[in-house]
C-alpha positions as CSV (number, residue, x, y, z in Angstrom):
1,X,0.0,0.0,0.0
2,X,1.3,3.6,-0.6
3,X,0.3,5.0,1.9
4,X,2.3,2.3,4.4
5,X,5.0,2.9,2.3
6,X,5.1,6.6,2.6
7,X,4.6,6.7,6.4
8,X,7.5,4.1,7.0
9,X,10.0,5.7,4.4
10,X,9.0,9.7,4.7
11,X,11.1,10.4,8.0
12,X,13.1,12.7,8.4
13,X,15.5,11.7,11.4
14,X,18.8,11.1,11.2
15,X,19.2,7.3,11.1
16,X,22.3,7.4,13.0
17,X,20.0,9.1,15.9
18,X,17.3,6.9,15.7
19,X,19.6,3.7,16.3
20,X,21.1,5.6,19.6
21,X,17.3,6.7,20.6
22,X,16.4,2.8,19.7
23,X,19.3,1.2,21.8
24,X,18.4,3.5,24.7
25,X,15.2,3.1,25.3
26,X,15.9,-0.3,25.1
27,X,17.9,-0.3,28.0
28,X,15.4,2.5,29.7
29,X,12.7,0.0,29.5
30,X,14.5,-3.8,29.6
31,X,16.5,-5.6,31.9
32,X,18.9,-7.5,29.1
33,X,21.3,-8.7,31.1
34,X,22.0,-13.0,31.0
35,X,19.4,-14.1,33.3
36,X,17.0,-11.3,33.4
37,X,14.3,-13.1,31.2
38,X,13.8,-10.5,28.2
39,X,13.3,-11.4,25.3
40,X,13.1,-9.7,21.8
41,X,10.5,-11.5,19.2
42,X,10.6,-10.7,15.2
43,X,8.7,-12.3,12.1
44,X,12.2,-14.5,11.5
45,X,15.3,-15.0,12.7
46,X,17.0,-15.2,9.1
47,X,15.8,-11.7,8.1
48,X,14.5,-9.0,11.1
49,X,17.3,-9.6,13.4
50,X,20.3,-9.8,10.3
51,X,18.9,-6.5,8.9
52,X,18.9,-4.9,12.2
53,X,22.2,-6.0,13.5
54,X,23.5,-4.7,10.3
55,X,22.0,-1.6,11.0
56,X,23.5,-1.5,14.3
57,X,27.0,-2.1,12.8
58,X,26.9,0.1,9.6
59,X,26.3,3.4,12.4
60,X,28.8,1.8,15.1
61,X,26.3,0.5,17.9
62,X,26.7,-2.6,19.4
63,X,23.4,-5.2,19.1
64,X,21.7,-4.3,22.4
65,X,20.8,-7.9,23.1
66,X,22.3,-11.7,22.8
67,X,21.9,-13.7,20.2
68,X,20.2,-16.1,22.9
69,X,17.5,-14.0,23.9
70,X,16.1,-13.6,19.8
71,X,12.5,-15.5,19.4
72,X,11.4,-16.3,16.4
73,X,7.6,-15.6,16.2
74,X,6.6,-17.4,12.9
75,X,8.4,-20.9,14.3
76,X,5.4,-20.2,17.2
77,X,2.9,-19.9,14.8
78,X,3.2,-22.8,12.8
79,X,3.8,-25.1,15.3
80,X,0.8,-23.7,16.8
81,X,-1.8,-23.2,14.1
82,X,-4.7,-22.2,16.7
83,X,-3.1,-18.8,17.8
84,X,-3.5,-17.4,13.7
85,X,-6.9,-16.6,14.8
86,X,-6.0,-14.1,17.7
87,X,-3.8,-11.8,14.9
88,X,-6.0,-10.3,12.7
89,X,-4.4,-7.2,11.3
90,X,-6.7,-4.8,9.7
91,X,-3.6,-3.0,7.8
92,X,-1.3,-5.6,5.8
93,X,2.5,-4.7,6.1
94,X,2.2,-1.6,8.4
95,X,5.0,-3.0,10.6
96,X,3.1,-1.3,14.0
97,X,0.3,-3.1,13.4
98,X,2.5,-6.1,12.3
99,X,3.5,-6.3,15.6
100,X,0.6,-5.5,17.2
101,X,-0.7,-8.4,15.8
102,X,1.7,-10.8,16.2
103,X,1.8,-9.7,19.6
104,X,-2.0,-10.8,20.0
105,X,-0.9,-13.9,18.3
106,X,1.4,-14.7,21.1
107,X,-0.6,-13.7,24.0
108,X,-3.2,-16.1,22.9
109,X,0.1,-18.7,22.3
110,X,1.2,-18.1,26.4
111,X,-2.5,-18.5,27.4
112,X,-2.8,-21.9,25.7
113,X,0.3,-22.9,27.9
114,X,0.2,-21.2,31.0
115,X,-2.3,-23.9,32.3
C-alpha cells in the first residue's frame, strides 16, 4: 500500500540518531542482562534480526541484546496453528500493526500454555 510505504519511508531523522534513541530506550525499559528473562521476538530469525544488527554495525552500535534471547515468532505460529486466529491485522504490512498483531498472536500462544 502507498500509503504504508510513505509513512515508513518519509522520516526525516537522522538514522544514526534513531539507532542511539532505539538502543536506549531499550535499556530505559528492559532488563537484558544474561538471566534477566527479556526477550526480543521478530517475524524470523534469518531476516528482522540480520537487517537490524547490520544496522547497528553500519552506524557503530553494538546489538543491544544476545543472540540467545532472539524469538522467532513465525516458528510459534506454525507449530501452533490455533493462535493465527488471535492476529488479525486490519492493515497488511504496516510493521506497527504487524507487531501488534503478532503480539495478539502470542498472548493467545502463552494463554494456551500457562495452564
Amino acid at each position: 500500500d502507498k500509503d504504508v510505504f510513505n509513512e515508513a519511508f518519509a522520516g526525516t531523522a537522522d538514522p544514526k540518531e534513531g539507532i542511539a534513541d532505539f538502543k536506549a530506550w531499550c535499556y530505559e525499559n528492559f532488563k537484558m542482562g544474561k538471566n534477566d528473562g527479556f526477550k526480543a521476538w521478530c517475524n524470523g530469525l534469518d531476516f528482522d534480526f540480520p537487517i537490524l544488527k547490520a544496522f547497528f554495525a553500519h552506524f557503530g552500535f553494538h546489538f543491544p541484546w544476545k543472540f540467545w534471547d532472539q524469538y522467532d515468532y513465525r516458528t510459534v505460529r506454525n507449530i501452533f496453528p490455533i493462535i493465527k486466529d488471535s492476529e488479525r491485522n486490519g492493515e497488511a504490512h504496516n510493521a506497527l500493526e504487524d507487531a501488534k498483531a503478532q503480539t495478539r498472536g502470542l498472548r493467545a500462544f502463552y494463554a494456551l500454555v500457562k495452564d
